[in-house]
C-alpha positions as CSV (number, residue, x, y, z in Angstrom):
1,X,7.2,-36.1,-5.2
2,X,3.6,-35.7,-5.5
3,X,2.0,-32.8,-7.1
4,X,0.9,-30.1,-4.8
5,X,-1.6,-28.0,-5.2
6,X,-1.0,-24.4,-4.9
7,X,-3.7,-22.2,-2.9
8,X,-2.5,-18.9,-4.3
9,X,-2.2,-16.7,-7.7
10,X,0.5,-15.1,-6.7
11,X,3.4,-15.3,-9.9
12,X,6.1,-14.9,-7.0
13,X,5.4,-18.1,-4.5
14,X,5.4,-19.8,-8.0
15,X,8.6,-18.7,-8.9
16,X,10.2,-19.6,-5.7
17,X,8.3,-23.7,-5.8
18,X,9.3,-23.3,-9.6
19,X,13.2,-23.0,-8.7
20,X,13.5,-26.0,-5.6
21,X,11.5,-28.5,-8.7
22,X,8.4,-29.1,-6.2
23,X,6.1,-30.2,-9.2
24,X,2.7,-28.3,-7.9
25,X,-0.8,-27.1,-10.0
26,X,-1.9,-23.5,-8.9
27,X,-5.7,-23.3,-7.5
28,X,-6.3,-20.1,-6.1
29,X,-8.2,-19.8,-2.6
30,X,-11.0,-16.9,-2.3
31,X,-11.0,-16.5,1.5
32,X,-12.1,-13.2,3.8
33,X,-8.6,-11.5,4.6
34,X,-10.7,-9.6,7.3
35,X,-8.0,-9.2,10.6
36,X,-10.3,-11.0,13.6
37,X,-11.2,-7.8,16.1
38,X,-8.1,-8.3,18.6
39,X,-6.1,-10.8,16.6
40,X,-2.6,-10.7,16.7
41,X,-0.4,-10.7,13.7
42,X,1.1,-14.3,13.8
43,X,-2.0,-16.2,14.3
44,X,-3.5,-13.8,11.8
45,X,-1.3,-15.1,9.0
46,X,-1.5,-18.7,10.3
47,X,-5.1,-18.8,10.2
48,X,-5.9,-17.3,6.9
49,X,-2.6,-19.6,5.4
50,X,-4.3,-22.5,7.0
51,X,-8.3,-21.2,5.4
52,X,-7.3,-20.6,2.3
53,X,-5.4,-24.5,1.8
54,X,-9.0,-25.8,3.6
55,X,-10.6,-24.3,0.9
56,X,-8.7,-25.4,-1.8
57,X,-8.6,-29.1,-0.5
58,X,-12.4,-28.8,0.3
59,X,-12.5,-29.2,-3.6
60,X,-9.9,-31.5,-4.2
61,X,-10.6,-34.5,-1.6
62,X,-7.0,-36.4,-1.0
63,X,-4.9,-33.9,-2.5
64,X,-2.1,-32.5,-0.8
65,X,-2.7,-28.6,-0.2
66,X,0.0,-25.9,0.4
67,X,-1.5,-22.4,1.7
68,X,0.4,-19.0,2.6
69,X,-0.6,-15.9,3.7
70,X,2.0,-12.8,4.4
71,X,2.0,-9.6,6.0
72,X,4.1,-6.8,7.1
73,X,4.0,-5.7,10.5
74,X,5.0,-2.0,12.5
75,X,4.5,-1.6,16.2
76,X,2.4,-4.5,16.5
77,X,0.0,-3.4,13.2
78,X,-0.5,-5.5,10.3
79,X,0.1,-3.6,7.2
80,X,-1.7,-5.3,4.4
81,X,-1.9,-4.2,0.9
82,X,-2.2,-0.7,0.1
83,X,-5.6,0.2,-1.9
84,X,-3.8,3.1,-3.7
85,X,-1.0,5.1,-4.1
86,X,-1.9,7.6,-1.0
87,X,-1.5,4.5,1.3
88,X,1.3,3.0,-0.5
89,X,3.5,6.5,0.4
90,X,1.8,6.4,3.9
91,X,2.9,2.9,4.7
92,X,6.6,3.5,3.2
93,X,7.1,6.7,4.9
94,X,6.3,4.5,8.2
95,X,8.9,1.5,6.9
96,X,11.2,4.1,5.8
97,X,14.2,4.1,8.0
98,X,13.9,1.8,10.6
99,X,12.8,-2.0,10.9
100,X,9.8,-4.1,10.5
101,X,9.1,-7.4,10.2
102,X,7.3,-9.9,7.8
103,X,5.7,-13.1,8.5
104,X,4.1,-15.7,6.7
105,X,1.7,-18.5,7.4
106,X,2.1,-21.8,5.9
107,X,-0.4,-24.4,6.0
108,X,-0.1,-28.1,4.5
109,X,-3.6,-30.0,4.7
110,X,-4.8,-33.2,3.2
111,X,-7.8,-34.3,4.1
112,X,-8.1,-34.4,7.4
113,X,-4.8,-33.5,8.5
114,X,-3.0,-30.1,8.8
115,X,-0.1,-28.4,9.4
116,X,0.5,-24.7,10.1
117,X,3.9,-23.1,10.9
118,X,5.1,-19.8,11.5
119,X,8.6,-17.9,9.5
120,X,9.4,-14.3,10.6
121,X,12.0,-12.2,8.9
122,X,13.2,-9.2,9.9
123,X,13.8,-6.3,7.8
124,X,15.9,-3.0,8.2
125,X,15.0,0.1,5.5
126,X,17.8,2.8,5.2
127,X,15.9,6.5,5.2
128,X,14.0,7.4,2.5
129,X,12.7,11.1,1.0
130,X,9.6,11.7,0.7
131,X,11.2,11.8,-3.7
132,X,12.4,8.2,-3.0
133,X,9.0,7.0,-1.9
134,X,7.4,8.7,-4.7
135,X,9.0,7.4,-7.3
136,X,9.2,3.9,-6.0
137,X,4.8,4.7,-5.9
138,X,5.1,5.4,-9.2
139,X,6.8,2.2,-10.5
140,X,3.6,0.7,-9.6
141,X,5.6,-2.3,-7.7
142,X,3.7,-2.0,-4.5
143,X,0.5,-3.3,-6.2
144,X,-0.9,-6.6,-4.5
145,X,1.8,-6.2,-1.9
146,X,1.7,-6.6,1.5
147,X,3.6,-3.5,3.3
148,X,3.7,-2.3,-0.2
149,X,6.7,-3.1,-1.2
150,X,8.5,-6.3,-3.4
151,X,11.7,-7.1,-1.9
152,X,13.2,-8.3,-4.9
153,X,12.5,-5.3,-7.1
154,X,13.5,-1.7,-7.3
155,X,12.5,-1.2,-3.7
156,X,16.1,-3.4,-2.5
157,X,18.2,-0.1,-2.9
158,X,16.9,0.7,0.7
159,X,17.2,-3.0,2.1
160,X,20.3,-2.0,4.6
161,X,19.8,-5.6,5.8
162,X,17.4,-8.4,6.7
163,X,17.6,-11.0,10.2
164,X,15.7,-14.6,8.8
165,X,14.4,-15.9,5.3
166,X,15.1,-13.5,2.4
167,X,12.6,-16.0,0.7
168,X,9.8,-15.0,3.3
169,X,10.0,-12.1,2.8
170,X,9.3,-12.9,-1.2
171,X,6.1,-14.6,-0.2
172,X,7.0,-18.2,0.6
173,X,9.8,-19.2,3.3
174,X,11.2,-22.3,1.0
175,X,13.3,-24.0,3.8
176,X,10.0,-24.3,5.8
177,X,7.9,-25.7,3.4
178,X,10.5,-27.8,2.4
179,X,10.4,-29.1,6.0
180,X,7.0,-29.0,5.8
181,X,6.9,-31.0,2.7
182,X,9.0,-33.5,3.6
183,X,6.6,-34.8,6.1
184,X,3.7,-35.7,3.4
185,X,5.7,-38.2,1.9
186,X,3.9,-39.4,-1.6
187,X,1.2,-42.1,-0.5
188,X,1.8,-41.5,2.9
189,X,0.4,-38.6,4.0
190,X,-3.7,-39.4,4.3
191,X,-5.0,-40.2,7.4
192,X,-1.8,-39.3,9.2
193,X,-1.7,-36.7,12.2
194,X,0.8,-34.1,11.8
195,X,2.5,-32.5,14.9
C-alpha cells in the first residue's frame, strides 16, 4: 500500500491508522472550521473533511490524501470544541444522561478525484453530577475535543452504550476508510472517478 498522507495532527486518528498498518505521513490541513450560516451537521463535517484533504493535496500533486473532520451533535447543534472549562461543563451537563451522536467526515482525494463519506455513531451517557462533570473538567481531557469529551479516556465510566463505530467516535471510523482505501489501489488511483 501506498503512503498516505494524513491531513490532521491529531495523535488519535494516528493511533487508530498506526494499529490497521496503513503506512501514512502526517501533513496537517489549516482550514476555516466556521459552521456555513444554515448548514446542517453531516454535510458540515463532510465538507470541511473533504477542505482540509484539498488543501493538503493542493501541496502534494499526485499524492493520495485522507481528510476527517468530527463533531458532536444535540438536538440538531454541532458541538465543537469547548474554548474553556466553563463550556466544557456546559456542553457535558447537556450530554450528560441522555444520547447524542457523533459524526465524521472522511474525504480521500488525489488529484483530481475525491471521495467523501459519511459514519454516525450513536452514543448513550448515564447521568452525571454536576462533581462528575467537574472533575472530569479538571483532568483536562476535553481539550481539542469535539463535544468535549475523549471516549477512550476517563470519560468511558459514563459510556452506558454506543449504536455504530466505537472508532468514530475516537476520530476516524477505520472500517470506512478502509473501504475507502481500498478503492485507491497503489498506481491506480490518478485520473480515476470515484463514485
Amino acid at each position: 500500500m501506498e503512503i498516505v498522507l494524513l491531513a490532521s495532527a491529531s495523535p488519535r486518528r494516528a493511533q487508530l491508522l498506526q494499529a490497521i498498518g496503513v503506512p501514512f505521513e502526517m501533513a496537517p490541513a489549516d482550514v476555516d472550521e466556521t459552521p456555513l450560516a444554515g448548514e446542517l451537521p453531516e454535510p458540515y463535517v463532510q465538507r470541511l473533511a473533504l477542505a482540509k484533504a484539498k488543501a493538503v493535496a493542493a501541496r502534494h500533486p499526485g499524492r493520495l490524501v485522507l481528510g476527517a473532520d468530527t463533531t458532536v451533535t444535540v438536538d440538531g447543534e454541532v458541538l465543537g470544541k469547548a474554548e474553556d472549562e466553563a463550556g466544557a461543563h456546559q456542553m457535558l451537563t447537556r450530554l450528560a444522561g441522555r444520547a447524542h451522536e457523533v459524526l465524521t467526515g472522511v474525504a480521500l482525494v488525489r488529484g483530481a478525484d475525491s471521495t467523501v463519506a459519511l459514519a454516525a455513531t450513536r452514543v448513550w451517557f448515564s447521568p452525571m453530577t454536576s462533581e462528575d462533570i467537574q472533575g472530569y473538567v479538571a483532568s483536562g481531557e476535553w481539550r481539542d475535543k469535539a463535544g468535549a469529551y475523549a471516549i477512550q479516556g476517563r470519560i468511558s465510566r459514563f459510556v452506558a452504550r454506543l449504536d455504530g463505530s466505537y472508532t468514530n467516535v475516537v476520530g476516524l471510523p477505520i472500517a470506512l476508510a478502509w473501504d475507502l482505501l481500498m478503492r485507491y489501489p497503489e498506481g491506480r488511483g490518478a485520473g480515476r472517478s470515484q463514485p
